[in-house]
C-alpha positions as a Python dict, from the first residue, in 0.01 Angstrom:
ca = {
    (1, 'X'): (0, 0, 0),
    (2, 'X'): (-73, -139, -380),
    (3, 'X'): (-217, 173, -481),
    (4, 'X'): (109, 386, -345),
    (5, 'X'): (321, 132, -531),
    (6, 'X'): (177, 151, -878),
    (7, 'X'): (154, 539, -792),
    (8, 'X'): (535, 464, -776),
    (9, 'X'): (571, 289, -1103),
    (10, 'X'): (368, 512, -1266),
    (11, 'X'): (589, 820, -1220),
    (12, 'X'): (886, 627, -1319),
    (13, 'X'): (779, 595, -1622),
    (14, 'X'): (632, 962, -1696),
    (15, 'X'): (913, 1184, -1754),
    (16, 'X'): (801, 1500, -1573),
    (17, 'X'): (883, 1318, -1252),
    (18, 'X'): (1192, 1208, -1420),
    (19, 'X'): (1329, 1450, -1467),
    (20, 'X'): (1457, 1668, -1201),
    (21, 'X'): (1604, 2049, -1164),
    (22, 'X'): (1954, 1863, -1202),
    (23, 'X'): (1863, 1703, -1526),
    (24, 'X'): (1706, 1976, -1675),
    (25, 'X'): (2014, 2210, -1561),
    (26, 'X'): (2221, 1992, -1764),
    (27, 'X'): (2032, 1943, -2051),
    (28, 'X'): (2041, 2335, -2055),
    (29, 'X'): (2377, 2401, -1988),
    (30, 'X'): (2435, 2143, -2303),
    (31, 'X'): (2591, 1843, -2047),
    (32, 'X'): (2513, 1459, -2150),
    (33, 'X'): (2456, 1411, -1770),
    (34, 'X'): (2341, 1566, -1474),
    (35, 'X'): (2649, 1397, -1273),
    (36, 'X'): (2870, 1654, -1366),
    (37, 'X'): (2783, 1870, -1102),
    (38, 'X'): (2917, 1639, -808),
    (39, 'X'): (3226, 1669, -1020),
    (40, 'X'): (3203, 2040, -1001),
    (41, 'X'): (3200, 2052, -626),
    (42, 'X'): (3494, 1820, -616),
    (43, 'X'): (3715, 2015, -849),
    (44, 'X'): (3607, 2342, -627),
    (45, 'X'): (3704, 2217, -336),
    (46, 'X'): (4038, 2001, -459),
    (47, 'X'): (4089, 2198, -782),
    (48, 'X'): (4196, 1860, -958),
    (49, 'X'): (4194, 1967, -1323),
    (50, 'X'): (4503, 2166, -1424),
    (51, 'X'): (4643, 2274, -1768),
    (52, 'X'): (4816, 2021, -1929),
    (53, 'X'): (4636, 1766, -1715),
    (54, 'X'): (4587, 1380, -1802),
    (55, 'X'): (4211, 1270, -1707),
    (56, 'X'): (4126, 905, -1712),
    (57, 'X'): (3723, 856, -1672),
    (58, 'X'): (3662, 490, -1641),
    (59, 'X'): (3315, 427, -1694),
    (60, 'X'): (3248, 720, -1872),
    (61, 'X'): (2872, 719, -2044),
    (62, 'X'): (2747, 927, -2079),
    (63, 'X'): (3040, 1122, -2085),
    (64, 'X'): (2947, 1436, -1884),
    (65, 'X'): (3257, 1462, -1673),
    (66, 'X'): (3507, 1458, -2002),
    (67, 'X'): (3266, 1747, -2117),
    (68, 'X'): (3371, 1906, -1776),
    (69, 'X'): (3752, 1893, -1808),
    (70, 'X'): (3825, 1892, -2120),
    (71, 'X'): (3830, 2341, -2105),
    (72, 'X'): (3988, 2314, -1789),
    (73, 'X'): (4306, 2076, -1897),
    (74, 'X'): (4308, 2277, -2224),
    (75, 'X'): (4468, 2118, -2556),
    (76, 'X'): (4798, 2022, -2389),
    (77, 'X'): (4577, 1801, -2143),
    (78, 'X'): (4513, 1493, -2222),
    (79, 'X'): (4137, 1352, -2151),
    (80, 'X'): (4037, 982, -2187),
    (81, 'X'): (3716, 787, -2151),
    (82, 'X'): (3635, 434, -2123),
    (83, 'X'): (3303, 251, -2060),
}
């Protein structure tokens, strides 16, 4: 049980484990966070972000999702974060 535990530790610290498909996706696709693509599904299936839109992202670090909307409200929307 003490060896699986500081297995455990271990591969928090080391990177590699880490850092999933998700993170490395984002990091890829130029995103400050892999959360964004939860927000992706949502907007897919709601389509919440419209031209012209007003976004308010409380709690916003690393600031992923505003990277999301900001094409899709376009530079009539209005997108603010706050952490």
């Amino acid at each position: 049980m003490e060896l699986e535990r500081n297995v455990a530790k271990h591969r928090l610290r080391d990177r590699k484990f880490r850092h999933d498909a998700a993170y490395r996706r984002a990091k890829k696709e130029q995103y400050a966070g892999r959360a964004v693509y939860k927000l992706e599904e949502i907007d897919a299936k709601f389509h919440l972000f419209k031209p012209g839109g007003r976004v308010l992202d409380l709690g916003c670090w690393p600031g992923s999702w505003l990277q999301f909307v900001a094409p899709k409200i376009g530079p009539q929307g209005l997108g603010v974060g706050v952490d």
